[in-house]
Backbone atoms as SQL, in Angstrom:
CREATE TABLE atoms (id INTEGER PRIMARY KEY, chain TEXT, resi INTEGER, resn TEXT, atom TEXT, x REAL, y REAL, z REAL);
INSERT INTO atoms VALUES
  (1, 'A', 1, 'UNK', 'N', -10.843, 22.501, 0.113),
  (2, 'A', 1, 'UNK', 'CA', -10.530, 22.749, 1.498),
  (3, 'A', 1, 'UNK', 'C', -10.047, 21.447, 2.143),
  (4, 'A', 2, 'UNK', 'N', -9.173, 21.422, 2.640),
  (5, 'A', 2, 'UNK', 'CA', -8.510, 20.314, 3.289),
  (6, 'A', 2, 'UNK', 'C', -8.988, 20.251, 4.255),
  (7, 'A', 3, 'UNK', 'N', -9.259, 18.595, 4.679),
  (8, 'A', 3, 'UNK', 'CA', -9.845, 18.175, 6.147),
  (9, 'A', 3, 'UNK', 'C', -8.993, 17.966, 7.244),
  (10, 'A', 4, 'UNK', 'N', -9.129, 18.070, 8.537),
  (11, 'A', 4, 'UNK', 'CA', -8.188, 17.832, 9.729),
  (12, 'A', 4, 'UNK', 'C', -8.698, 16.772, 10.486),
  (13, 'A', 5, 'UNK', 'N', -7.377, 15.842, 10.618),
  (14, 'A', 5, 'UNK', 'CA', -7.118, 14.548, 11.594),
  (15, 'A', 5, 'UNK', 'C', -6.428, 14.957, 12.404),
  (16, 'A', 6, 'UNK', 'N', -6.790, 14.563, 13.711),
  (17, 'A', 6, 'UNK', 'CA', -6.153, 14.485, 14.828),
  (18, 'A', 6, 'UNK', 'C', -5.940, 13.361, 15.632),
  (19, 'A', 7, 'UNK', 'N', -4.387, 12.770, 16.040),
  (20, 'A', 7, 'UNK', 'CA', -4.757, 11.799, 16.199),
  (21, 'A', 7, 'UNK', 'C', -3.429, 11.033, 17.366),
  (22, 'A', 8, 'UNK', 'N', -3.267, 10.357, 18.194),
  (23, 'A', 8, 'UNK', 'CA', -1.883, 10.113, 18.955),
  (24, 'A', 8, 'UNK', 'C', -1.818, 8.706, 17.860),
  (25, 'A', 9, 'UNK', 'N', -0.610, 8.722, 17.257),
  (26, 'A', 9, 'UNK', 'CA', 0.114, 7.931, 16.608),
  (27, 'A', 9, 'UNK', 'C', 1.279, 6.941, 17.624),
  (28, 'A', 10, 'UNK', 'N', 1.301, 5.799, 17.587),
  (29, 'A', 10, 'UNK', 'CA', 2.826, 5.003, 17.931),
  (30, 'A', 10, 'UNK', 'C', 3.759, 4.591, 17.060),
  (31, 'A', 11, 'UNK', 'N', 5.211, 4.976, 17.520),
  (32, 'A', 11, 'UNK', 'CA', 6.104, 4.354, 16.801),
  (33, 'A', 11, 'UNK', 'C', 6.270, 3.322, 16.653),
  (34, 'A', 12, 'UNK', 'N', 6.218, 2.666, 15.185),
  (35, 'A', 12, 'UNK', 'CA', 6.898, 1.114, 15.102),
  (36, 'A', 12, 'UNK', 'C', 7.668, 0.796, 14.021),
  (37, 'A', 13, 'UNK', 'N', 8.509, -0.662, 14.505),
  (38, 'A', 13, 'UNK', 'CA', 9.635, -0.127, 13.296),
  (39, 'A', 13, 'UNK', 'C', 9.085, -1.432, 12.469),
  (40, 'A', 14, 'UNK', 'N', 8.858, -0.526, 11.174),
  (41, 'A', 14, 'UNK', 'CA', 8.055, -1.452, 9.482),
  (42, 'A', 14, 'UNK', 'C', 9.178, -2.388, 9.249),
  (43, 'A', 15, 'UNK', 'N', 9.313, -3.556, 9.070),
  (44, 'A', 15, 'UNK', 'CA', 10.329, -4.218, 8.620),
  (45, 'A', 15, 'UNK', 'C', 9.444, -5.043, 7.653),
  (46, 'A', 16, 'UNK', 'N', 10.292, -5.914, 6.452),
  (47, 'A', 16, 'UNK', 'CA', 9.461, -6.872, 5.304),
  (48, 'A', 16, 'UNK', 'C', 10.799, -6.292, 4.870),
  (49, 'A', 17, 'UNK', 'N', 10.932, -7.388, 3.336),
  (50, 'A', 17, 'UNK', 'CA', 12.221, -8.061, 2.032),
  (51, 'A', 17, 'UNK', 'C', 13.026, -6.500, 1.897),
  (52, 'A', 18, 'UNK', 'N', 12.022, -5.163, 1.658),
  (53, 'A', 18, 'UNK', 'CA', 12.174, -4.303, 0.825),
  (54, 'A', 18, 'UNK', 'C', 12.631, -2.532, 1.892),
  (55, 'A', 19, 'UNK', 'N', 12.824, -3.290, 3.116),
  (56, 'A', 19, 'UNK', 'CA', 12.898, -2.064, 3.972),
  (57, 'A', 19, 'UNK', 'C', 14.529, -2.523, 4.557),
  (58, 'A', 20, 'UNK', 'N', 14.935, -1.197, 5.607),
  (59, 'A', 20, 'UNK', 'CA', 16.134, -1.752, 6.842),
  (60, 'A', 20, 'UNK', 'C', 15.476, -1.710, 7.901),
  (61, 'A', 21, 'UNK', 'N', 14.209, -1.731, 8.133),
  (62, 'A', 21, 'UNK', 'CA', 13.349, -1.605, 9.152),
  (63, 'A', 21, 'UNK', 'C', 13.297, -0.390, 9.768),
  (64, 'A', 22, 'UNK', 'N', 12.712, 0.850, 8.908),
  (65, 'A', 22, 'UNK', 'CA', 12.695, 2.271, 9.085),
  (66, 'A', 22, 'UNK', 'C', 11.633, 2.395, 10.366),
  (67, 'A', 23, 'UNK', 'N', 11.611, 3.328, 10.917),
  (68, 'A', 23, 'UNK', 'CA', 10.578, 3.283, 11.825),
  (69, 'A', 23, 'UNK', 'C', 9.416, 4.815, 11.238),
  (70, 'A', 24, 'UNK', 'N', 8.000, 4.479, 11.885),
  (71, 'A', 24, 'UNK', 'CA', 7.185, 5.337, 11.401),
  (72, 'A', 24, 'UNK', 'C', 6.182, 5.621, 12.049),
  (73, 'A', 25, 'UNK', 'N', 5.373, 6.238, 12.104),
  (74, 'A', 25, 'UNK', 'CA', 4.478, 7.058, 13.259),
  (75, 'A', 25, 'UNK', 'C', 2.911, 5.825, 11.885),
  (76, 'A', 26, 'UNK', 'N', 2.302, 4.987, 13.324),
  (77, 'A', 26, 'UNK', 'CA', 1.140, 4.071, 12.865),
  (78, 'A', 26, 'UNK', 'C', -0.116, 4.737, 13.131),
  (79, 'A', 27, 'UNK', 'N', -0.825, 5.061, 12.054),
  (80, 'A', 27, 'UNK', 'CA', -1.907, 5.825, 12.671),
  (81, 'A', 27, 'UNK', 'C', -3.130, 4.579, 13.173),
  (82, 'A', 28, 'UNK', 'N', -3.793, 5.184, 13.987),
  (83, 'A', 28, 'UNK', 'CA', -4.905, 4.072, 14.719),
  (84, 'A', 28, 'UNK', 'C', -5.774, 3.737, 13.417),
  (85, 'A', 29, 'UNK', 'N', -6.088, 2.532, 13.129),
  (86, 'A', 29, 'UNK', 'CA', -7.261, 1.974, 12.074),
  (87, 'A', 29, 'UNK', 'C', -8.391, 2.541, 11.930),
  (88, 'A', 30, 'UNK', 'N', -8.690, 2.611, 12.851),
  (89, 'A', 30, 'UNK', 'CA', -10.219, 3.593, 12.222),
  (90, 'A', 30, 'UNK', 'C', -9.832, 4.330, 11.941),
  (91, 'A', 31, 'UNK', 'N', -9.140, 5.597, 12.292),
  (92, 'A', 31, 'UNK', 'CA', -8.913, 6.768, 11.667),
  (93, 'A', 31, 'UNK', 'C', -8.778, 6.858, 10.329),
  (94, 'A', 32, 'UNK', 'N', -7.415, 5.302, 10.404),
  (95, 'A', 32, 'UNK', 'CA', -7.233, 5.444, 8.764),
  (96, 'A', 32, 'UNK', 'C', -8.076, 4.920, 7.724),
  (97, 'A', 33, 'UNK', 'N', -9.207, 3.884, 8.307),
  (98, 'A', 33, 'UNK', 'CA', -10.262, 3.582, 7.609),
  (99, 'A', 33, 'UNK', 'C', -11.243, 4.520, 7.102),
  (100, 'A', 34, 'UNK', 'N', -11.428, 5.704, 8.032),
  (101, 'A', 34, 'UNK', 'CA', -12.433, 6.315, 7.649),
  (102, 'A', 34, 'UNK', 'C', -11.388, 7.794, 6.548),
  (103, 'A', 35, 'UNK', 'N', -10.325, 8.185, 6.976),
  (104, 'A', 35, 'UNK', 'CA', -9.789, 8.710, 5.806),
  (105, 'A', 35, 'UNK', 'C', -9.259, 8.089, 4.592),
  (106, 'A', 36, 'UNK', 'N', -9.670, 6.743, 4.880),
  (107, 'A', 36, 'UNK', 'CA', -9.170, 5.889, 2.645),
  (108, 'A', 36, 'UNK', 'C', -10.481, 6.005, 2.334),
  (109, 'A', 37, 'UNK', 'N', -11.767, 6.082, 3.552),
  (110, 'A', 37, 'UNK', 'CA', -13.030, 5.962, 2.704),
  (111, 'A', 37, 'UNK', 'C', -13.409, 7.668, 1.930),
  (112, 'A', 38, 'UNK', 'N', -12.886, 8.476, 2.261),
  (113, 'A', 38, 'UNK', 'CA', -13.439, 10.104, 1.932),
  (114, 'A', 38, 'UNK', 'C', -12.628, 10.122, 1.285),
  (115, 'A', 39, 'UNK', 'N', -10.889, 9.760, 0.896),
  (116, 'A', 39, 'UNK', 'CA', -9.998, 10.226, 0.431),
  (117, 'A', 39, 'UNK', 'C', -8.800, 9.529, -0.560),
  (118, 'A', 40, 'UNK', 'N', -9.694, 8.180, -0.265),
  (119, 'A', 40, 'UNK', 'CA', -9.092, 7.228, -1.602),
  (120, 'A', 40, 'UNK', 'C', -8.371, 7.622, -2.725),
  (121, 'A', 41, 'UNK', 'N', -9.423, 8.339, -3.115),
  (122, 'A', 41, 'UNK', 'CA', -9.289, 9.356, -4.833),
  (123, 'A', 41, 'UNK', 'C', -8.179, 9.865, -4.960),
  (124, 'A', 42, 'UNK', 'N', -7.281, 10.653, -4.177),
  (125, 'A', 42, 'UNK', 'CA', -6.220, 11.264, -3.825),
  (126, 'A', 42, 'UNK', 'C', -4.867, 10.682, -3.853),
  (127, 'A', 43, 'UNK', 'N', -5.332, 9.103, -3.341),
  (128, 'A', 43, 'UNK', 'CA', -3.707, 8.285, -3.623),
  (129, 'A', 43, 'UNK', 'C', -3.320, 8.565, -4.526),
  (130, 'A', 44, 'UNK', 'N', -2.043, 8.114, -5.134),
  (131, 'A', 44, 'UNK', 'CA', -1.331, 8.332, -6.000),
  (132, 'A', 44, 'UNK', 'C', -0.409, 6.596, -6.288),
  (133, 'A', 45, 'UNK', 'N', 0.417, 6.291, -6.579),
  (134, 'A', 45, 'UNK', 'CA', 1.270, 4.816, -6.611),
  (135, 'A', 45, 'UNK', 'C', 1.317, 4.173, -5.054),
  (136, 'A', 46, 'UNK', 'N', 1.307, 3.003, -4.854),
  (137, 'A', 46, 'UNK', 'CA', 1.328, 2.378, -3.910),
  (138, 'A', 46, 'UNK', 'C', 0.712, 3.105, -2.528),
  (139, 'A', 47, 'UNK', 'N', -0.546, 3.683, -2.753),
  (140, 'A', 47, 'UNK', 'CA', -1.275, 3.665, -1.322),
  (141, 'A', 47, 'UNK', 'C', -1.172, 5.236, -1.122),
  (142, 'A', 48, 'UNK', 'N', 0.183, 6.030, -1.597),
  (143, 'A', 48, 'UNK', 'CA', 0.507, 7.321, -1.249),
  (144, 'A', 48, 'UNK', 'C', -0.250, 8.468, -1.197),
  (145, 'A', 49, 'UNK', 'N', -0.476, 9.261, -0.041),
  (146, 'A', 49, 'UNK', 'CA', -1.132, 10.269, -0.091),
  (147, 'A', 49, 'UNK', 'C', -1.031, 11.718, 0.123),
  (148, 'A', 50, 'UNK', 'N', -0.710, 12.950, -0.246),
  (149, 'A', 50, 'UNK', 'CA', 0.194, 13.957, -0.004),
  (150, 'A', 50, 'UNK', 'C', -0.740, 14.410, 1.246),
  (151, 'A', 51, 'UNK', 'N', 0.019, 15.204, 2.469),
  (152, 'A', 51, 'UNK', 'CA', -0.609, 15.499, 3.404),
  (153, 'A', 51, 'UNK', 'C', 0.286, 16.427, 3.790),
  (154, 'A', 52, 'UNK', 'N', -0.664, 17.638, 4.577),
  (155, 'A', 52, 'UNK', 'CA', 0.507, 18.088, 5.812),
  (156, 'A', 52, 'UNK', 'C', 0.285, 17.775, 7.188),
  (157, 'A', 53, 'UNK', 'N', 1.480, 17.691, 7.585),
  (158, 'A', 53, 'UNK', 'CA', 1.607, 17.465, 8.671),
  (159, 'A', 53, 'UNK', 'C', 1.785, 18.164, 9.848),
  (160, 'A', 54, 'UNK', 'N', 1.348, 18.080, 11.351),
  (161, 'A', 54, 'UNK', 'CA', 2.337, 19.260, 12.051),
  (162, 'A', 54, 'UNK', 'C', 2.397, 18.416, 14.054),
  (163, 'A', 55, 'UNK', 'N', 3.700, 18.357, 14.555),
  (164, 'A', 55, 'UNK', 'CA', 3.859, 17.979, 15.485),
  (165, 'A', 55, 'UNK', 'C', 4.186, 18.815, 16.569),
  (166, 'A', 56, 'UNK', 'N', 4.152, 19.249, 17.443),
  (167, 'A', 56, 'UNK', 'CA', 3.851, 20.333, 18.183),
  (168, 'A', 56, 'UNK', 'C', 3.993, 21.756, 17.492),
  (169, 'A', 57, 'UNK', 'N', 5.441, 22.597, 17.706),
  (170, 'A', 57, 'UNK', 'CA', 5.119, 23.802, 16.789),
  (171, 'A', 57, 'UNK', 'C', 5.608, 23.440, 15.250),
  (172, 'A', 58, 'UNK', 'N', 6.020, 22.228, 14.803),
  (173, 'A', 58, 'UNK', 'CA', 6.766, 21.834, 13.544),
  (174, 'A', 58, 'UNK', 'C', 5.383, 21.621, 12.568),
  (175, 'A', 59, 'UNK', 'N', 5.543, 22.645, 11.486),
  (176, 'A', 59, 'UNK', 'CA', 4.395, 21.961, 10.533),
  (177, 'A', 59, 'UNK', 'C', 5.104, 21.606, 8.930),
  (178, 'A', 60, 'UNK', 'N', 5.153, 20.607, 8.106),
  (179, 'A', 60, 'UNK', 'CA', 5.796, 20.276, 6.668),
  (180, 'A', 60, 'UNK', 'C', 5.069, 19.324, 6.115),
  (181, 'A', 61, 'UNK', 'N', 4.928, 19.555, 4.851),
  (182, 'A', 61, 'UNK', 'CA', 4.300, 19.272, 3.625),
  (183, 'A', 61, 'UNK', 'C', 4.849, 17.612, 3.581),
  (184, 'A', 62, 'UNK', 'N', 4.148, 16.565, 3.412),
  (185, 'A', 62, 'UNK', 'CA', 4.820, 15.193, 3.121),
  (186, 'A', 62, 'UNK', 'C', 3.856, 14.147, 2.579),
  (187, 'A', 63, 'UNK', 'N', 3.892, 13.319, 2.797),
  (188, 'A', 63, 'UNK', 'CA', 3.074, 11.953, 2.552),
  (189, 'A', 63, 'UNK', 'C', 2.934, 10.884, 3.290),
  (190, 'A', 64, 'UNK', 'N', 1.967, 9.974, 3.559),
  (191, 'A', 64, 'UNK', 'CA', 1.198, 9.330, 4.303),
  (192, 'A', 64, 'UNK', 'C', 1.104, 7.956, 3.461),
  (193, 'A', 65, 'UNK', 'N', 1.276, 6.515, 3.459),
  (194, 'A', 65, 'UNK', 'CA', 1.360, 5.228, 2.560),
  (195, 'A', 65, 'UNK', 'C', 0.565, 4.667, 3.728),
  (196, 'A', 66, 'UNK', 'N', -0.513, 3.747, 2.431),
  (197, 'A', 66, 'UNK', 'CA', -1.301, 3.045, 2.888),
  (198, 'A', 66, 'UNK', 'C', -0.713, 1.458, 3.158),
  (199, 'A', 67, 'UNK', 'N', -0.375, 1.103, 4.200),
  (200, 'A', 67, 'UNK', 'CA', 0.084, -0.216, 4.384),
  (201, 'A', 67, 'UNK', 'C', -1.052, -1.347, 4.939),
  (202, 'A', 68, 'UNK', 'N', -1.006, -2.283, 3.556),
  (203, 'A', 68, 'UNK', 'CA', -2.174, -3.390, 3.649),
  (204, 'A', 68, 'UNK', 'C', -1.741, -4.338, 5.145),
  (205, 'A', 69, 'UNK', 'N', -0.596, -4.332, 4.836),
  (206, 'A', 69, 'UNK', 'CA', -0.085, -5.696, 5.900),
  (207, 'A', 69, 'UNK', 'C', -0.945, -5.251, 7.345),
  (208, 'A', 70, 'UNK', 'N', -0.878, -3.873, 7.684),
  (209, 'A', 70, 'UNK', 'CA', -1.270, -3.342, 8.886),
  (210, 'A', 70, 'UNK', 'C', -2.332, -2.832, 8.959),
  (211, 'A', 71, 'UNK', 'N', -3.113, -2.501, 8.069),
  (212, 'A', 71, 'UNK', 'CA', -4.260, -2.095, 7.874),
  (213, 'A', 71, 'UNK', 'C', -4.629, -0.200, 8.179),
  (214, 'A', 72, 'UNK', 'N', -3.300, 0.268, 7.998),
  (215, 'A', 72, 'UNK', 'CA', -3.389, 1.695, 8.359),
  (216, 'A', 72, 'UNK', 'C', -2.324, 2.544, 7.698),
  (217, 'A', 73, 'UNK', 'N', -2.338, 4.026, 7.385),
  (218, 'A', 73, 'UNK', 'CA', -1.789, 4.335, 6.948),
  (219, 'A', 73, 'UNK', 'C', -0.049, 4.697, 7.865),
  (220, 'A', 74, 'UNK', 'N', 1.192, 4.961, 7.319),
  (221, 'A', 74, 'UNK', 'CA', 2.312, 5.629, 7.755),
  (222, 'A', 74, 'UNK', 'C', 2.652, 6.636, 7.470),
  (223, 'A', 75, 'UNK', 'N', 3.132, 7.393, 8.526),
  (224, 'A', 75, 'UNK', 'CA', 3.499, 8.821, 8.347),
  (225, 'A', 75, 'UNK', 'C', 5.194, 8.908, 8.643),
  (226, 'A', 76, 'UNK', 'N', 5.862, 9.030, 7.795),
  (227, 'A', 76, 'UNK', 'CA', 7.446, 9.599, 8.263),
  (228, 'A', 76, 'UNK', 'C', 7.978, 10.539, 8.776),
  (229, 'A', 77, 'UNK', 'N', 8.542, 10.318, 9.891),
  (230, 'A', 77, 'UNK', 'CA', 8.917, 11.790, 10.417),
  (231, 'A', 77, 'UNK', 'C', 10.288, 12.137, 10.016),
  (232, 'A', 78, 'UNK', 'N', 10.415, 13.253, 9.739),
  (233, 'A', 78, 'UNK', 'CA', 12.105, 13.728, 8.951),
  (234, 'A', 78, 'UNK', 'C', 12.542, 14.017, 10.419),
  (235, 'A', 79, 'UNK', 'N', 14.106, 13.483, 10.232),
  (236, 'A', 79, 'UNK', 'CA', 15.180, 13.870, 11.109),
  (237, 'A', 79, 'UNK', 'C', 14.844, 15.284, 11.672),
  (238, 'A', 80, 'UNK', 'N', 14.734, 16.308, 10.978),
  (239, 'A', 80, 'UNK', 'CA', 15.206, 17.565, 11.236),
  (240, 'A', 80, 'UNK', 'C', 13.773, 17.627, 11.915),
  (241, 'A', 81, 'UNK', 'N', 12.538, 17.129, 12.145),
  (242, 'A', 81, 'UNK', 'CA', 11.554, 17.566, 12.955),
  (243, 'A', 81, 'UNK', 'C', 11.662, 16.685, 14.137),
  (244, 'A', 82, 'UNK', 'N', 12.142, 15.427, 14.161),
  (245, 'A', 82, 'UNK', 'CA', 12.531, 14.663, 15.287),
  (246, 'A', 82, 'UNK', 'C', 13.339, 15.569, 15.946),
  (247, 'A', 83, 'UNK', 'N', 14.340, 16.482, 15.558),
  (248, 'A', 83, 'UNK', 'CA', 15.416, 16.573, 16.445),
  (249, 'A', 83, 'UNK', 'C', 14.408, 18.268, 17.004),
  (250, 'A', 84, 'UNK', 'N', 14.206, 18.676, 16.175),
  (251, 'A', 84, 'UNK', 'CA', 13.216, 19.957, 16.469),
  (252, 'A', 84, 'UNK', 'C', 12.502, 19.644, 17.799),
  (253, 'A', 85, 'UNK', 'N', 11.386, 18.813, 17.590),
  (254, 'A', 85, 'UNK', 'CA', 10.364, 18.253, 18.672),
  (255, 'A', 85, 'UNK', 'C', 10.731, 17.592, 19.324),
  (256, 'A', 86, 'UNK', 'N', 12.348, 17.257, 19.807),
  (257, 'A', 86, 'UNK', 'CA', 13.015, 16.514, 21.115),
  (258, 'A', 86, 'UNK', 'C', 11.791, 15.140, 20.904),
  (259, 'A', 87, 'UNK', 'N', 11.616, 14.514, 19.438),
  (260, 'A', 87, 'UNK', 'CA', 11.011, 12.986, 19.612),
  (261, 'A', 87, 'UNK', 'C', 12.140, 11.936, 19.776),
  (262, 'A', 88, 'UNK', 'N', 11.837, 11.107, 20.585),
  (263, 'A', 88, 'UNK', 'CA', 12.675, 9.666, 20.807),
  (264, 'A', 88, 'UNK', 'C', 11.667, 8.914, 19.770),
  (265, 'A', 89, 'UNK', 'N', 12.725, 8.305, 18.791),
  (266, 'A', 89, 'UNK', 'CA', 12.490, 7.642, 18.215),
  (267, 'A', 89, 'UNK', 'C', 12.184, 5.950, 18.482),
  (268, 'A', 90, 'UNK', 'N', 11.784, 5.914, 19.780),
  (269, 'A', 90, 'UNK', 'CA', 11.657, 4.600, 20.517),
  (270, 'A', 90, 'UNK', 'C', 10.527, 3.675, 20.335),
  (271, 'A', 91, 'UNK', 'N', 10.442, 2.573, 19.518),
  (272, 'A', 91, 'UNK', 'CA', 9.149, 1.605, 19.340),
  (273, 'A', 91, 'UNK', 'C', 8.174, 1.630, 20.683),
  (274, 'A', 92, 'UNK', 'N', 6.752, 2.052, 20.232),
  (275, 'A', 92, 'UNK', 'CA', 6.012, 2.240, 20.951),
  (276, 'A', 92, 'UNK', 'C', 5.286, 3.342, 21.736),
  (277, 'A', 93, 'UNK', 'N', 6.392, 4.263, 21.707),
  (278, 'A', 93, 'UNK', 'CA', 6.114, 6.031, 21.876),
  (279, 'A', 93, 'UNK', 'C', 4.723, 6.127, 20.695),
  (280, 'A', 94, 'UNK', 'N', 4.068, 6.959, 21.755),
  (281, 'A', 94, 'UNK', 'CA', 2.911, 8.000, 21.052),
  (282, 'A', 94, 'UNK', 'C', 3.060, 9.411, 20.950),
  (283, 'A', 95, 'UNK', 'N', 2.772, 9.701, 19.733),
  (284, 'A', 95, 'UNK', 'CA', 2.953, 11.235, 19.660),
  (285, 'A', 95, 'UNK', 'C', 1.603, 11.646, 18.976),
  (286, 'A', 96, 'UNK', 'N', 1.073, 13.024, 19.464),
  (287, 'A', 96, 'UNK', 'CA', 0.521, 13.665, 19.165),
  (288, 'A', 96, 'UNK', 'C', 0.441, 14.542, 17.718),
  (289, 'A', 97, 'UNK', 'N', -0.226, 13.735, 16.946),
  (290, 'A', 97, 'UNK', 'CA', -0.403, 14.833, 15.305),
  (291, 'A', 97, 'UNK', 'C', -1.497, 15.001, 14.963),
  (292, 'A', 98, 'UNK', 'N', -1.081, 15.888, 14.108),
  (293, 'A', 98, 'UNK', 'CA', -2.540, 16.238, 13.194),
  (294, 'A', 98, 'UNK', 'C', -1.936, 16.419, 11.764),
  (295, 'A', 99, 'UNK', 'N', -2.648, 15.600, 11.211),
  (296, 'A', 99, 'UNK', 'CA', -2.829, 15.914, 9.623),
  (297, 'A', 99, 'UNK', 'C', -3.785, 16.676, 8.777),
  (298, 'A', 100, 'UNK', 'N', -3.502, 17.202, 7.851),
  (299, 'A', 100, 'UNK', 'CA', -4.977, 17.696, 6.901),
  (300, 'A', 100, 'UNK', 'C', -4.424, 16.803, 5.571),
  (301, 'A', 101, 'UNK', 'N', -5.763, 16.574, 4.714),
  (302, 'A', 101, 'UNK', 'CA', -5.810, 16.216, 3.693),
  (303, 'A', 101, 'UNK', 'C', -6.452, 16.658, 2.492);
Protein backbone atom coordinates (compact mmCIF):
# COMPACT_ATOMS: atom_id res chain seq x y z
CA UNK A 1 0.00 0.00 0.00
CA UNK A 2 1.48 3.19 -0.90
CA UNK A 3 1.93 6.07 1.55
CA UNK A 4 0.70 9.80 0.98
CA UNK A 5 2.82 13.10 1.18
CA UNK A 6 1.45 16.18 1.10
CA UNK A 7 3.30 18.92 0.73
CA UNK A 8 3.75 22.90 -0.90
CA UNK A 9 6.93 22.47 -2.88
CA UNK A 10 9.13 25.70 -4.45
CA UNK A 11 10.50 26.08 -7.67
CA UNK A 12 14.21 26.25 -8.13
CA UNK A 13 16.38 26.12 -10.88
CA UNK A 14 19.19 22.92 -10.06
CA UNK A 15 22.22 24.09 -11.80
CA UNK A 16 26.02 22.09 -11.23
CA UNK A 17 28.83 20.72 -14.39
CA UNK A 18 26.07 18.11 -15.49
CA UNK A 19 22.70 20.09 -15.88
CA UNK A 20 21.36 23.45 -18.27
CA UNK A 21 19.92 24.44 -15.09
CA UNK A 22 16.48 22.55 -15.36
CA UNK A 23 14.14 23.76 -12.90
CA UNK A 24 12.24 21.44 -10.28
CA UNK A 25 9.63 21.42 -7.64
CA UNK A 26 12.16 21.23 -3.93
CA UNK A 27 10.45 19.34 -1.51
CA UNK A 28 10.79 20.83 2.23
CA UNK A 29 13.67 18.69 4.24
CA UNK A 30 11.92 17.18 6.70
CA UNK A 31 9.49 15.81 4.62
CA UNK A 32 12.15 14.45 2.60
CA UNK A 33 14.07 13.25 5.58
CA UNK A 34 11.46 11.44 7.02
CA UNK A 35 10.43 9.74 3.53
CA UNK A 36 14.44 8.44 2.78
CA UNK A 37 14.02 7.19 6.41
CA UNK A 38 10.70 4.68 5.68
CA UNK A 39 11.58 4.48 2.03
CA UNK A 40 15.24 4.30 1.33
CA UNK A 41 14.85 0.61 0.23
CA UNK A 42 12.96 1.67 -2.83
CA UNK A 43 15.70 3.91 -4.48
CA UNK A 44 16.97 2.65 -7.33
CA UNK A 45 20.57 4.44 -9.15
CA UNK A 46 21.47 7.77 -7.97
CA UNK A 47 18.91 8.58 -5.16
CA UNK A 48 15.81 7.70 -7.63
CA UNK A 49 12.53 6.92 -6.46
CA UNK A 50 9.35 5.89 -8.51
CA UNK A 51 6.34 7.88 -7.24
CA UNK A 52 3.03 9.21 -8.26
CA UNK A 53 2.35 12.25 -8.43
CA UNK A 54 -0.75 14.61 -8.66
CA UNK A 55 -1.08 18.56 -8.94
CA UNK A 56 -4.41 19.86 -8.78
CA UNK A 57 -6.72 17.65 -11.10
CA UNK A 58 -3.33 16.25 -13.03
CA UNK A 59 -2.25 12.87 -11.59
CA UNK A 60 1.16 10.75 -13.51
CA UNK A 61 3.33 8.10 -12.64
CA UNK A 62 7.20 9.54 -12.35
CA UNK A 63 10.17 9.84 -10.12
CA UNK A 64 11.51 11.80 -7.33
CA UNK A 65 15.95 12.08 -7.00
CA UNK A 66 17.50 12.40 -3.93
CA UNK A 67 19.79 15.48 -4.12
CA UNK A 68 22.74 15.44 -1.47
CA UNK A 69 23.90 18.99 -2.36
CA UNK A 70 20.34 20.16 -1.01
CA UNK A 71 19.46 17.80 1.27
CA UNK A 72 15.97 16.92 -0.28
CA UNK A 73 14.43 15.15 -2.73
CA UNK A 74 13.26 16.63 -6.68
CA UNK A 75 10.27 16.19 -8.36
CA UNK A 76 9.96 17.09 -12.27
CA UNK A 77 7.15 18.49 -13.60
CA UNK A 78 6.40 17.48 -17.40
CA UNK A 79 5.53 20.25 -19.78
CA UNK A 80 2.22 18.83 -20.60
CA UNK A 81 1.11 19.10 -16.73
CA UNK A 82 2.66 22.60 -16.41
CA UNK A 83 0.68 23.73 -19.26
CA UNK A 84 -2.50 21.63 -17.94
CA UNK A 85 -2.26 23.27 -14.32
CA UNK A 86 -1.64 26.94 -15.81
CA UNK A 87 2.00 26.47 -13.51
CA UNK A 88 4.51 29.41 -14.03
CA UNK A 89 7.49 28.00 -14.06
CA UNK A 90 9.03 30.94 -12.02
CA UNK A 91 12.00 30.37 -9.28
CA UNK A 92 10.43 30.45 -6.06
CA UNK A 93 6.66 29.69 -6.78
CA UNK A 94 5.04 27.12 -4.41
CA UNK A 95 2.84 24.61 -5.52
CA UNK A 96 0.72 22.38 -3.90
CA UNK A 97 1.41 18.32 -4.27
CA UNK A 98 0.98 15.25 -3.11
CA UNK A 99 2.90 12.26 -3.67
CA UNK A 100 2.41 8.50 -2.73
CA UNK A 101 5.14 6.12 -2.43
Amino acid sequence: MAMEYEFIGQFRKYKDEDTCGWNFLFMPQDLAKEIRAMHKHQEEGWGRMKVTAKIGGSEWKTSIWFDTKNDTYLLPIKAEIRKKEKIEMEIGNEIKTTIWV
